[in-house]
C-alpha positions in Angstrom: 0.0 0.0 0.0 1.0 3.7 -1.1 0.8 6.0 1.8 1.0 9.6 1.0 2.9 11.4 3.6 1.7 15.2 4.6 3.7 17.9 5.5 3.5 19.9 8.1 1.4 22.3 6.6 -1.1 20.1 5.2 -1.1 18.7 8.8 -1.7 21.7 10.2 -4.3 22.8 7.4 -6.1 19.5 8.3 -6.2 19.3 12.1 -7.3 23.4 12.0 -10.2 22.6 9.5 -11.5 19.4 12.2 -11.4 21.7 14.7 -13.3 24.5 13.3 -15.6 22.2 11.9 -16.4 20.9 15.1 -16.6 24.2 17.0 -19.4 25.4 14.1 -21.1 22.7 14.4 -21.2 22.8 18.4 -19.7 19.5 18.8 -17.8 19.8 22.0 -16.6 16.3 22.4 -14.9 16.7 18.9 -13.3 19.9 19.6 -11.9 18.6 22.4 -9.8 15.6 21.3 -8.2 18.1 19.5 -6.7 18.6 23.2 -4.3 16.9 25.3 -4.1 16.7 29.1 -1.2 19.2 29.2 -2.5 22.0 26.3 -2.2 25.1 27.1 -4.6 27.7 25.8 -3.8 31.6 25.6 -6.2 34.3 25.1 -7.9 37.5 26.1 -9.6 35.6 28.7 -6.4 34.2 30.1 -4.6 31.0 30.2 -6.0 27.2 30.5 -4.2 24.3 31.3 -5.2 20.8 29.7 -8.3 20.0 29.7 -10.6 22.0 32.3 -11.7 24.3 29.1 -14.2 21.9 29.0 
């Protein structure tokens, strides 16, 4: 079997597009395997550590 092998920006392209397509669609247990126990997220609001965002 052929497997085609993604660079980093299609990677990134890819696992961006899941995750907005979750969030629009308001599917919160999607968005949030996009997370890890340890992710760290930074914004106006602050910062959040793994998984308590949800």
């Amino acid at each position: 079997m052929i497997e085609k092998q993604l660079n980093s920006t299609e990677e990134t392209t890819n696992a961006l597009n899941r995750h907005l397509d979750a969030w629009r669609s308001g599917d919160i247990d999607k968005v949030m395997e996009d997370w890890s126990d340890d992710g760290v997220l930074i914004n106006s609001s602050g910062i959040v550590v793994g998984k308590s965002i949800n």
